[in-house]
Backbone as ProteinMPNN parsed JSONL, in Angstrom:
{"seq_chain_A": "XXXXXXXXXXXXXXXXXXXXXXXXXXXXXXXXXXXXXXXXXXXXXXXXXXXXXXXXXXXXXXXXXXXXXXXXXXXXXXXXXXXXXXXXXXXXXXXXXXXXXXXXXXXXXXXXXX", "coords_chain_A": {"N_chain_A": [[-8.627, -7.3, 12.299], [-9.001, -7.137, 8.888], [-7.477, -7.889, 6.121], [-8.17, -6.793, 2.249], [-8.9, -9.842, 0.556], [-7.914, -9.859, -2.088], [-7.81, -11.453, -4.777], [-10.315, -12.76, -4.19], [-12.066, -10.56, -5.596], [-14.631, -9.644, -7.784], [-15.674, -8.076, -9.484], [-15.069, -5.029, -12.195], [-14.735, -1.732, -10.997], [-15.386, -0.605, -7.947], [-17.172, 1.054, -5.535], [-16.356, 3.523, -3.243], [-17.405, 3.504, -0.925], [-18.39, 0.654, -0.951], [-15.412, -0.091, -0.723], [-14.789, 0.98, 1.879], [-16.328, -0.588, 3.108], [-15.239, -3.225, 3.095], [-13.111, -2.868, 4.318], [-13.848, -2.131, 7.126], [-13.574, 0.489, 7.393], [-13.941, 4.176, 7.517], [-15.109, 6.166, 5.092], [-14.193, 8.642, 4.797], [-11.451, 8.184, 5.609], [-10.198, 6.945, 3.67], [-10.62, 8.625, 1.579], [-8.663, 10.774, 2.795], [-6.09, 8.882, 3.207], [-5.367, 8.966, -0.005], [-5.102, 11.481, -0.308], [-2.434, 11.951, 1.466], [-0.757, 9.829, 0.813], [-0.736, 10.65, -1.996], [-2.155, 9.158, -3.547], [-3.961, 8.201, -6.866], [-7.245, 7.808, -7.439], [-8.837, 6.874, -10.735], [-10.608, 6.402, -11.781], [-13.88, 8.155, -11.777], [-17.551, 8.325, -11.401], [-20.73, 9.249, -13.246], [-21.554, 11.28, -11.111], [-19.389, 12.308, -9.777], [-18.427, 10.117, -7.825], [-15.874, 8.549, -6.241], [-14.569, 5.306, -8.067], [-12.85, 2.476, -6.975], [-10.354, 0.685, -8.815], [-9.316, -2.705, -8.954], [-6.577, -2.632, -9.017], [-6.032, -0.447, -7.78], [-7.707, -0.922, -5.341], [-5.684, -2.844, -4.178], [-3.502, -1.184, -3.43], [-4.739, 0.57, -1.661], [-4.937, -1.346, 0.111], [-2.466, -2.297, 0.766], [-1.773, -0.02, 2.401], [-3.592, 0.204, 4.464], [-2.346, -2.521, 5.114], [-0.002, -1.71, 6.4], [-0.361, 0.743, 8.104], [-2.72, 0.078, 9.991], [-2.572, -2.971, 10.501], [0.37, -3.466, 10.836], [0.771, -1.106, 12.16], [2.222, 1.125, 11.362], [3.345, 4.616, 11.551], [1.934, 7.121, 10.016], [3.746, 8.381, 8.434], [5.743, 6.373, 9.092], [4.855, 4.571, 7.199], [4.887, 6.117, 4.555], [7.437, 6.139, 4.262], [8.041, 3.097, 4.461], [6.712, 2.239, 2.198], [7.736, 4.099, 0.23], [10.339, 2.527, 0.041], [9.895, 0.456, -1.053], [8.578, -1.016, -0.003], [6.531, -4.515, 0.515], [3.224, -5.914, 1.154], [2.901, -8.299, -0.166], [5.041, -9.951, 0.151], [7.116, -12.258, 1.102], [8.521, -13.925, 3.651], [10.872, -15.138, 3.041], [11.457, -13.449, 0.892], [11.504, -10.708, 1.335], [13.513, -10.886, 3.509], [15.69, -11.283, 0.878], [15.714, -9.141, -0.113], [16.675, -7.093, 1.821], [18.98, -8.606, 1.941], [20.381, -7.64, -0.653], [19.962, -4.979, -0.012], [21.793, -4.467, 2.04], [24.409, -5.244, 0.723], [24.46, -3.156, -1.26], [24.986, -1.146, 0.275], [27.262, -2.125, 1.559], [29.106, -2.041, -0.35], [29.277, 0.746, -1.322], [30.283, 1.814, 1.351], [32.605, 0.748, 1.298], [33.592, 1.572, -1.047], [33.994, 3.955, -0.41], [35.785, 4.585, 1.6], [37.748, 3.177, 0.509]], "CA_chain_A": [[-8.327, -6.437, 11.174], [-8.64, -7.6, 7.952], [-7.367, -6.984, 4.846], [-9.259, -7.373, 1.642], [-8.795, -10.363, -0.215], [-7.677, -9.259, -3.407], [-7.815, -12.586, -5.72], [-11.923, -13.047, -4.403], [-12.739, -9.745, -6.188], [-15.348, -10.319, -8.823], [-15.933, -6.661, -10.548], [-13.948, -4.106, -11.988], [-14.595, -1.078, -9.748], [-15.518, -0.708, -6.2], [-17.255, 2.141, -5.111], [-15.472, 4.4, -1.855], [-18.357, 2.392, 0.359], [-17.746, -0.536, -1.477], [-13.969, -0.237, -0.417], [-14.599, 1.437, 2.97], [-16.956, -1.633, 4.243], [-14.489, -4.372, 3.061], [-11.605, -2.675, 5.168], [-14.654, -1.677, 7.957], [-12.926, 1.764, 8.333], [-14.789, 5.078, 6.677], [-14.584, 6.758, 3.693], [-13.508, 9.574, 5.051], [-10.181, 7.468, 5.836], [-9.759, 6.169, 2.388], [-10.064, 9.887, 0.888], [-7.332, 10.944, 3.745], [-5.014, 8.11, 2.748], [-5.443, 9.465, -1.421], [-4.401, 12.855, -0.046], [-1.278, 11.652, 2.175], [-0.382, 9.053, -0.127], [-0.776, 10.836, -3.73], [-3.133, 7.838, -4.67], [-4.889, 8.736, -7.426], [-8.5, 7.395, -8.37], [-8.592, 6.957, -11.894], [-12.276, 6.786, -12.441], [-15.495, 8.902, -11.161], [-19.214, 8.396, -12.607], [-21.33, 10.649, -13.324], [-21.535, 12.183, -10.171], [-18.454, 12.343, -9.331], [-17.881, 9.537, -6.637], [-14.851, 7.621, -6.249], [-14.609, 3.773, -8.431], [-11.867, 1.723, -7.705], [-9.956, -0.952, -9.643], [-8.496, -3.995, -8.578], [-5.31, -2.195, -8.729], [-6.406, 0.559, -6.719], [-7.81, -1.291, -4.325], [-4.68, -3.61, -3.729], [-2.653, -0.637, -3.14], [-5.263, 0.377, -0.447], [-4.489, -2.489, 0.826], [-0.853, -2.276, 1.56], [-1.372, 0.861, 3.25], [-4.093, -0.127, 5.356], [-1.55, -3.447, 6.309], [0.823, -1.051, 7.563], [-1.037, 1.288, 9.285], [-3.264, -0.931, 10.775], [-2.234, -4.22, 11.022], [1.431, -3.531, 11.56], [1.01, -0.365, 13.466], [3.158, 1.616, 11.31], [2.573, 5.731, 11.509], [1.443, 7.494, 8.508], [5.387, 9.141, 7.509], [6.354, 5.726, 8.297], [4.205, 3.565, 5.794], [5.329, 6.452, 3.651], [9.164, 5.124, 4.049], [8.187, 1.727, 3.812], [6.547, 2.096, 0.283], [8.876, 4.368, -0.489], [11.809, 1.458, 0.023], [9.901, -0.716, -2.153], [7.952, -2.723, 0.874], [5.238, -4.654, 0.093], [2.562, -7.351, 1.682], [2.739, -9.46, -1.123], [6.489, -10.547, 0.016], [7.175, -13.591, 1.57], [9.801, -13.712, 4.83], [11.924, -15.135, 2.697], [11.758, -12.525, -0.153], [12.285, -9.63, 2.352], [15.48, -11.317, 3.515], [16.323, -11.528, -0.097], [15.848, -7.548, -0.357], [17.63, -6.632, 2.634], [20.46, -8.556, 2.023], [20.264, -7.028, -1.607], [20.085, -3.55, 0.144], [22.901, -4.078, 2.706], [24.928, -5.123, -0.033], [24.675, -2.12, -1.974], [25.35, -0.161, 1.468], [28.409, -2.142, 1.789], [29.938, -1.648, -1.534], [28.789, 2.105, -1.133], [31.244, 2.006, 2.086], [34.19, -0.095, 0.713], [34.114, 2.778, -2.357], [34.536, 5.476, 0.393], [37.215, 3.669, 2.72], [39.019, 3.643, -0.764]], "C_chain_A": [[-8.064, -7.312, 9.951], [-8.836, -7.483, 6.188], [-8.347, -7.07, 3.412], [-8.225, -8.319, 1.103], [-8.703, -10.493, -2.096], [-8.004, -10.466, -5.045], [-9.971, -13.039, -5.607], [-12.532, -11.577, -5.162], [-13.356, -9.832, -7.632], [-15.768, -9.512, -9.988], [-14.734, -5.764, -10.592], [-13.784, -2.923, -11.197], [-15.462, -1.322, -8.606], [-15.923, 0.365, -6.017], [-16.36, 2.68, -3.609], [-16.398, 3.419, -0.652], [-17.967, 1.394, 0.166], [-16.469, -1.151, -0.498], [-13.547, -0.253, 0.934], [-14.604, -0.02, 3.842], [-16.097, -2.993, 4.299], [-13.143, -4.159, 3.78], [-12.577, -2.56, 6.612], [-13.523, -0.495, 8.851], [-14.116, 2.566, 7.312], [-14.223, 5.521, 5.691], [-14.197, 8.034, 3.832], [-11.968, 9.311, 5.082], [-9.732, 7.337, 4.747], [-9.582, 7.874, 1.442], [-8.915, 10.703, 1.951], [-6.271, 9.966, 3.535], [-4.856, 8.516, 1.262], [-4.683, 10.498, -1.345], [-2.685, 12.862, 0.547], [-0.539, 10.85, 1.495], [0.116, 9.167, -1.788], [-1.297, 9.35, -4.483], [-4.031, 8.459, -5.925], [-6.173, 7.743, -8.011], [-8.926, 7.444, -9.794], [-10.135, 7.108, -12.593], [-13.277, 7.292, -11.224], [-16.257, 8.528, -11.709], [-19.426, 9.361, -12.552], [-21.596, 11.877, -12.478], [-20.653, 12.568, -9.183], [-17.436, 11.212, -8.247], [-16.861, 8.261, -7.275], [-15.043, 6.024, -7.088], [-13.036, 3.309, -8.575], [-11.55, 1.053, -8.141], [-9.108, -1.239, -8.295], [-7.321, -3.594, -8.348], [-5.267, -0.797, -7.663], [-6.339, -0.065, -5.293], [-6.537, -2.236, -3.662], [-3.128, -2.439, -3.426], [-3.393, -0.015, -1.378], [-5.067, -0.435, 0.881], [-3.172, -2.817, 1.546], [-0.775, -1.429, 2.411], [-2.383, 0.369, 4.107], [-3.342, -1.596, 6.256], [-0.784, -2.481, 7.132], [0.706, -0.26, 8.054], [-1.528, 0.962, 10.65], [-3.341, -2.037, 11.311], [-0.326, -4.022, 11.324], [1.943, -2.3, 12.508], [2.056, 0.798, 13.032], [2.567, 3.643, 11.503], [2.25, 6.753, 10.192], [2.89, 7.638, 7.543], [5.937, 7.649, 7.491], [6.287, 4.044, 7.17], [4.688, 4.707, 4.63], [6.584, 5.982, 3.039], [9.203, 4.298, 3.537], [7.384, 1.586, 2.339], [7.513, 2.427, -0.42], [10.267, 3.454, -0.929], [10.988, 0.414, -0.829], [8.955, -1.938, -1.286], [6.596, -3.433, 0.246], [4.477, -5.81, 0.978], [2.53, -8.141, 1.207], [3.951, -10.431, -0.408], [6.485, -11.387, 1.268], [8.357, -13.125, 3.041], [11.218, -13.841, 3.611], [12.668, -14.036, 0.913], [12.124, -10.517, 0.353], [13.718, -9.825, 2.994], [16.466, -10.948, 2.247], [16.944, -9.84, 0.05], [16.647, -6.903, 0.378], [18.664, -7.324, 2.419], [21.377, -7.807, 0.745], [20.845, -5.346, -1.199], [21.438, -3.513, 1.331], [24.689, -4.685, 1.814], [25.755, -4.151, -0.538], [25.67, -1.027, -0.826], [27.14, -0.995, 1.677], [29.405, -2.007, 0.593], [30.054, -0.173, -1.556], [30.289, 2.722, 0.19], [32.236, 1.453, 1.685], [34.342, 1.298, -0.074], [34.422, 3.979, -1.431], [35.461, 5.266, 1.327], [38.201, 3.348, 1.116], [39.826, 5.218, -1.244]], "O_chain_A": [[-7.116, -8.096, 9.91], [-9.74, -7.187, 5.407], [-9.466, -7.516, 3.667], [-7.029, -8.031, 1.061], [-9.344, -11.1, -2.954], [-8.37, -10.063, -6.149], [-10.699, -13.432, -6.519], [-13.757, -11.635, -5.261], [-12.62, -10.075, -8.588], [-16.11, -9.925, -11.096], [-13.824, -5.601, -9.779], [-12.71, -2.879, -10.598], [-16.189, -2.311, -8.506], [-15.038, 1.166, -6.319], [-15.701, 1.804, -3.05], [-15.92, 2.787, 0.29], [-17.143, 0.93, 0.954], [-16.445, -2.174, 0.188], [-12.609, -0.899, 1.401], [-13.806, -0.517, 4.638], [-16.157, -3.759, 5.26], [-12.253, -5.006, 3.855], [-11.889, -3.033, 7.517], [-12.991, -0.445, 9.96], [-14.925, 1.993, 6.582], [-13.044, 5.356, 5.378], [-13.81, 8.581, 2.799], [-11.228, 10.172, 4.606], [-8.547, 7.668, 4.707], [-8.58, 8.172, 0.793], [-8.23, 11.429, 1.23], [-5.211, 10.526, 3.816], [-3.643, 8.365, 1.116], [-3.703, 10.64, -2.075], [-1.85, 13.656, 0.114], [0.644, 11.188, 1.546], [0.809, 8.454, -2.514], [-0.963, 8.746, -5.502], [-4.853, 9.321, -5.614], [-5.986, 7.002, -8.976], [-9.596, 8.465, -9.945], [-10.567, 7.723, -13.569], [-13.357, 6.875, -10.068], [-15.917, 8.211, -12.849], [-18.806, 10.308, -12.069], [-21.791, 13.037, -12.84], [-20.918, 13.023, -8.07], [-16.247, 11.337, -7.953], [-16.957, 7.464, -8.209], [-15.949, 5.428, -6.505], [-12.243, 3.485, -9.5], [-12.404, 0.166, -8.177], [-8.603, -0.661, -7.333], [-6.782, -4.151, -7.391], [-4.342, -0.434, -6.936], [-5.49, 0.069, -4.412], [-6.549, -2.26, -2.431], [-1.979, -2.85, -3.261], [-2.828, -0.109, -0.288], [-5.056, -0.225, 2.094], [-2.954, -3.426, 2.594], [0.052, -1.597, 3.307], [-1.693, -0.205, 4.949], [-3.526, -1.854, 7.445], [-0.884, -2.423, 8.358], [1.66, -0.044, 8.801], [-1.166, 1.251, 11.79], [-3.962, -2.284, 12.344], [0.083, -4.693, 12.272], [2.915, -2.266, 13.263], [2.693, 1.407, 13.892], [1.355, 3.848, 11.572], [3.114, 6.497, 9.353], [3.1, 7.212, 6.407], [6.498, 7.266, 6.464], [6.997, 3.14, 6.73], [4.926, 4.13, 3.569], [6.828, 5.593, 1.897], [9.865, 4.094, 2.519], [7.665, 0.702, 1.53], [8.117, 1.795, -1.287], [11.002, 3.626, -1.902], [11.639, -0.529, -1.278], [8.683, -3.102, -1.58], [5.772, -2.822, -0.434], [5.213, -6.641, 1.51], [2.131, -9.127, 1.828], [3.769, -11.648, -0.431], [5.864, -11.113, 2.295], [8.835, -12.001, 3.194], [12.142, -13.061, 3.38], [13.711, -13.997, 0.26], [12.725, -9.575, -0.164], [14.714, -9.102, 2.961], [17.604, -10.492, 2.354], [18.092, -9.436, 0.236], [17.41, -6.103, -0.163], [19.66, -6.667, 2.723], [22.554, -7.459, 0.848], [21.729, -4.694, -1.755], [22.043, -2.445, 1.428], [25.81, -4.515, 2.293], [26.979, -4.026, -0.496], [26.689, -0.381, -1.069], [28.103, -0.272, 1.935], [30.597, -1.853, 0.859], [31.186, 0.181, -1.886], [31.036, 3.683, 0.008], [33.128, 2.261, 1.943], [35.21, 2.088, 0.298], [35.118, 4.91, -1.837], [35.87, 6.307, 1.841], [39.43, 3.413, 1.075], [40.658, 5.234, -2.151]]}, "name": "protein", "num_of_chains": 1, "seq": "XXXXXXXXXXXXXXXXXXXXXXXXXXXXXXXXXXXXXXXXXXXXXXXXXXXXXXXXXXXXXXXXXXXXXXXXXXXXXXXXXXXXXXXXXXXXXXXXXXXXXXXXXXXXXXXXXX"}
């Protein structure tokens, strides 16, 4: 499984095939992740079909890591975006975040044990 390489991309959009064959899932998948996701495609041509950007496609991309490469299930790659996750982040910049977020959680409990 593998993801696209986001830094070798050489044009600005990507057609839905384009996008499909560089993840080798279908495009049926990629308009079912738009729908579940609230992705929105920002450009069509003339005949309507899907073009994405570079920024498109690198969001594609996060959800297809955690679907597919980490196995997560659709509600909970929703979570983990929702919390802010991302593939870009390093081990040690996910440490950072969680200790960031159990932080907050413990100041959150100190203020209610007051």
């Amino acid at each position: 499984m593998a993801k696209i390489q986001i830094e070798q991309l050489t044009k600005l959009y990507y057609s839905i095939g384009e996008v499909s064959k560089l993840l080798s899932v279908n495009p049926s998948l990629l308009r079912f992740w738009e729908r579940e996701f609230n992705l929105t495609v920002a450009k069509k041509n003339n005949k309507g079909n899907r073009l994405y950007s570079v920024k498109e496609i690198s969001e594609v991309n996060t959800i297809y890591d955690f679907v597919k490469c980490q196995g997560y299930t659709i509600e909970g790659a929703k979570k983990a975006l929702k919390g802010g996750a991302s593939i870009q982040s390093s081990p040690e910049n996910k440490n950072e975040i969680l200790i960031g977020q159990l932080e907050k959680i413990k100041q959150k409990l100190v203020a209610l044990k007051q």
